[in-house]
C-alpha positions as CSV (number, residue, x, y, z in Angstrom):
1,X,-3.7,5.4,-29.6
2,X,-0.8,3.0,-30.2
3,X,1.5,5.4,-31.4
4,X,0.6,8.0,-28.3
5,X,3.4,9.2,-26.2
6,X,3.6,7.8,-22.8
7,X,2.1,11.0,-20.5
8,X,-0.1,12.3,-22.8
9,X,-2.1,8.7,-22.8
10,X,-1.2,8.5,-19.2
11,X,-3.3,11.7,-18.8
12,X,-5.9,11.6,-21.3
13,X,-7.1,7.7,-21.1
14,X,-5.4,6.0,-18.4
15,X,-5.5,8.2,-15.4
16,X,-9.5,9.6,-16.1
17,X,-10.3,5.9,-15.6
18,X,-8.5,5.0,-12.8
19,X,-10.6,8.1,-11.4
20,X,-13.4,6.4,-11.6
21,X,-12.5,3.5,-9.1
22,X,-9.9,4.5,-6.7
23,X,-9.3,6.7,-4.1
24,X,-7.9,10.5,-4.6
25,X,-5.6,9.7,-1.8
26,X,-4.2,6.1,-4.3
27,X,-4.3,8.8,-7.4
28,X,-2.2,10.6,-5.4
29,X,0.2,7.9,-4.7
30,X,0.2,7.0,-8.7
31,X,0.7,10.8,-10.1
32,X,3.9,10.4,-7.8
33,X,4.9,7.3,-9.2
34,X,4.4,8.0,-12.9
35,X,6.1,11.6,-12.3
36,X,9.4,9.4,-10.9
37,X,9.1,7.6,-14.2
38,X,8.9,11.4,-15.6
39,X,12.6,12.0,-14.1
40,X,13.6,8.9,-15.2
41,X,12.9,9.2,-18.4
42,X,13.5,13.0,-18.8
43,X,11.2,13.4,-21.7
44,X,7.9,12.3,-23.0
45,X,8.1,9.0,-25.4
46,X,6.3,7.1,-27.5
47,X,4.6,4.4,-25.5
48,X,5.8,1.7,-27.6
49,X,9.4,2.5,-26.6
50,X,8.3,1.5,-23.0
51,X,9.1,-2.2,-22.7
52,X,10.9,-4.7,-20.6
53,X,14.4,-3.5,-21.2
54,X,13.2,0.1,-20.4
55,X,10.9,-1.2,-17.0
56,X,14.0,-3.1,-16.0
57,X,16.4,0.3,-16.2
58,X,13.7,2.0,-14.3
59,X,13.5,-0.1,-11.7
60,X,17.7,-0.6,-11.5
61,X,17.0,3.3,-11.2
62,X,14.7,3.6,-8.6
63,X,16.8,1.3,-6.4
64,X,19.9,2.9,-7.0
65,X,19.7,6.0,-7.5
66,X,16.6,6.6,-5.1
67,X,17.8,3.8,-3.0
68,X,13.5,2.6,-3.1
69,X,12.7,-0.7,-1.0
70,X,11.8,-3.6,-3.1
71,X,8.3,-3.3,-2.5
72,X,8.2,0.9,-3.7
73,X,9.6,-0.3,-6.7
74,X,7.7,-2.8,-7.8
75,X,4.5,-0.6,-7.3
76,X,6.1,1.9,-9.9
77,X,7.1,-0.7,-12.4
78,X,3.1,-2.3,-11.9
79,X,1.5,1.2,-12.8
80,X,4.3,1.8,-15.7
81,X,4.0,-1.5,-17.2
82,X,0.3,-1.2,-16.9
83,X,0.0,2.3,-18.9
84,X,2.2,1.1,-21.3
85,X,0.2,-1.9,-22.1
86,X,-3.4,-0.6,-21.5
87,X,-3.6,0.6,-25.2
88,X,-3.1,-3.0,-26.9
89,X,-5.7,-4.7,-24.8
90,X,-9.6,-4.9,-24.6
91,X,-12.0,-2.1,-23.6
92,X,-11.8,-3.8,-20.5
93,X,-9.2,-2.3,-18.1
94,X,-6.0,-3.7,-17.3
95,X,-5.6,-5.6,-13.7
96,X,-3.3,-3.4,-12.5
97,X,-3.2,-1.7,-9.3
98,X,-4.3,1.3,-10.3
99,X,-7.5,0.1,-11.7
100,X,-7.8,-2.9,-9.2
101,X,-7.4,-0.6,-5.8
102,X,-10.6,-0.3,-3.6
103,X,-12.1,2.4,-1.4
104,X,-12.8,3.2,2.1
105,X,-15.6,5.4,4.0
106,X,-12.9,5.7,6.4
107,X,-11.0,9.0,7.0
108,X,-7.9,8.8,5.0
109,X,-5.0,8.2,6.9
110,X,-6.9,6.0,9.7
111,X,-5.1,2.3,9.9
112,X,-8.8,1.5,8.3
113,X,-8.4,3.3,5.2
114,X,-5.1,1.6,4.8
115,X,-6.6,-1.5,5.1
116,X,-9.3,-1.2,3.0
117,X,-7.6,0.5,0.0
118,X,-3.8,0.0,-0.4
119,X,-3.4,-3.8,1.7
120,X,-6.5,-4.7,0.4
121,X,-5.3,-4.1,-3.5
122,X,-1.9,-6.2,-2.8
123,X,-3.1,-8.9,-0.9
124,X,-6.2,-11.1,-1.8
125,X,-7.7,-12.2,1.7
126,X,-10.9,-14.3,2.2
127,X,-13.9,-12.6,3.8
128,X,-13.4,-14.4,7.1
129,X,-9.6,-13.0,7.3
130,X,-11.0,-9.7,6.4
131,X,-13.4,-9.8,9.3
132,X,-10.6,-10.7,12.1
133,X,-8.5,-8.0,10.6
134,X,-11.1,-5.4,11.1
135,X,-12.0,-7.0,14.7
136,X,-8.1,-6.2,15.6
137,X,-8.5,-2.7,14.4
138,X,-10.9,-2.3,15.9
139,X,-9.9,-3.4,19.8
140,X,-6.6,-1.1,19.0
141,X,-9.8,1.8,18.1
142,X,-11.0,1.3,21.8
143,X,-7.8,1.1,23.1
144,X,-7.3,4.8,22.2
145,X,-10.4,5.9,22.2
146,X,-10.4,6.9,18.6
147,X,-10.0,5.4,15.4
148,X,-5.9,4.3,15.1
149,X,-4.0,6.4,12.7
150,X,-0.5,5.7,10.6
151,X,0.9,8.1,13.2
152,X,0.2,5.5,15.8
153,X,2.8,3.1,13.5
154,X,5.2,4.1,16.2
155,X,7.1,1.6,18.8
156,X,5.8,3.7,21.8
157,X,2.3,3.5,21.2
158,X,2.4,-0.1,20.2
159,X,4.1,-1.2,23.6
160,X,1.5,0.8,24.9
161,X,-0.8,-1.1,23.3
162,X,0.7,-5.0,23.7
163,X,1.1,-4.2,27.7
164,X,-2.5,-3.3,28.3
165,X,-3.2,-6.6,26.3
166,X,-1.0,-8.0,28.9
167,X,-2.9,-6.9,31.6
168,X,-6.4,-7.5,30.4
169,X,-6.5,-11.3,31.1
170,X,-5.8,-11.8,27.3
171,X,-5.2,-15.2,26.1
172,X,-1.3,-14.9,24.3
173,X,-2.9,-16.2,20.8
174,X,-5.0,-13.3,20.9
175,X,-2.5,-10.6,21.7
176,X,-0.1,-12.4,19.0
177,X,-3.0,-12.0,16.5
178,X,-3.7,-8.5,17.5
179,X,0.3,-7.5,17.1
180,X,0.5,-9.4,13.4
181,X,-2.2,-7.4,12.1
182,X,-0.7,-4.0,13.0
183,X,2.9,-5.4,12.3
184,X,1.8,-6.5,8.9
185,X,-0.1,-2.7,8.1
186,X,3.1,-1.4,9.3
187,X,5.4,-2.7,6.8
188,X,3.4,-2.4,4.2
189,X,2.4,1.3,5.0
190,X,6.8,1.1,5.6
191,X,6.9,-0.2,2.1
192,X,4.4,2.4,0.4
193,X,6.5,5.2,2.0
194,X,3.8,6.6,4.6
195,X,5.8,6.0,7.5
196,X,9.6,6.2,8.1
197,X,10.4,3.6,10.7
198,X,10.1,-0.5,10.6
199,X,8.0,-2.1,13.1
200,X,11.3,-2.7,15.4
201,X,11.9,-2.3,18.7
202,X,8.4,-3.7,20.2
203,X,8.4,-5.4,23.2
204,X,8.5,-9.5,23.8
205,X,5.2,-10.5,25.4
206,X,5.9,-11.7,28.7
207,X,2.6,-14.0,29.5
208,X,2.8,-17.5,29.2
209,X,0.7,-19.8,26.7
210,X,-2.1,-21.3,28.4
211,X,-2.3,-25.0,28.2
């Protein structure tokens, strides 16, 4: 399968077992990725001819031409690099993102499925950090009555949000630890491309610490 051509291994081998372990709404992501590698390249090739100088014109590419954020780039260049090699290693699948990602019960679209498939599959956290994170989505959940959306990534409904912390008697560590959470699913949901605006804007929190 060496001398296969990029797509047509990206299709028959690599993508049916990604299948199996992520997410349609991840596969989704990844069939966009590999079809900007598609315009890229402008042809099929053999997968051999993908290598570092080729991965390093893609990504010039991507943030040139498609003016990409660092982040959106170097989720391309992971699931590229990670085709192209699948085919000289073991049976074993390759560490990449799109055999690593997890998945959610969630609804997709909920700040939960976010979590629990896309953050989750970038950033390694420790059971007990995974547990506070879910407790903070959780309070924003009963905050609005239903379970927080990427739609709700926006500065009014945040402010919203801190100022009824505000009001609630909440010490100012906990309302800080309730905003980092969101802020930090908001950039990276900013850096996947699933919402359009940076977490800017949001109010300063106008309690003092308690001593």
């Amino acid at each position: 399968m060496i001398d296969a051509t990029f797509f047509r291994y990206w299709f028959d081998v690599f993508k049916p077992e990604a299948a199996e372990r992520i997410n349609h709404g991840t596969m989704r992501d990844y069939d966009r990725f590999i079809g900007d590698f598609a315009t890229f390249t402008g042809r099929d090739l053999p997968i051999g001819e993908v290598d570092d100088a080729k991965l390093r014109a893609f990504g010039d590419w991507l943030g040139g031409h498609l003016s990409l954020s660092s982040c959106a780039v170097t989720n391309r260049l992971r699931l590229v690099r990670a085709v192209a090699r699948h085919p000289r290693q073991s049976e074993a699948p390759p560490e990449a993102p799109a055999v690593a990602a997890l998945t959610s019960d969630a609804p997709p679209g909920t700040l939960l499925h976010l979590f629990e498939t896309s953050y989750l599959t970038e950033n390694r956290l420790a059971d007990r950090t995974c547990k506070a994170y879910r407790i903070q989505l959780a309070d924003f959940a009963r905050h609005l009555g239903r379970l927080p959306t990427l739609d709700d990534l926006n500065r009014q409904t945040i402010n919203t949000y801190l100022a009824a912390l505000e009001t609630s008697g909440r010490s100012l560590v906990t309302i800080k630890g309730r905003w980092n959470v969101l802020r930090l699913l908001w950039r990276h949901a900013w850096n996947a491309e699933l919402v359009a605006d940076l977490p800017r804007g949001i109010r300063k929190l106008k309690i003092k610490p308690t001593i």
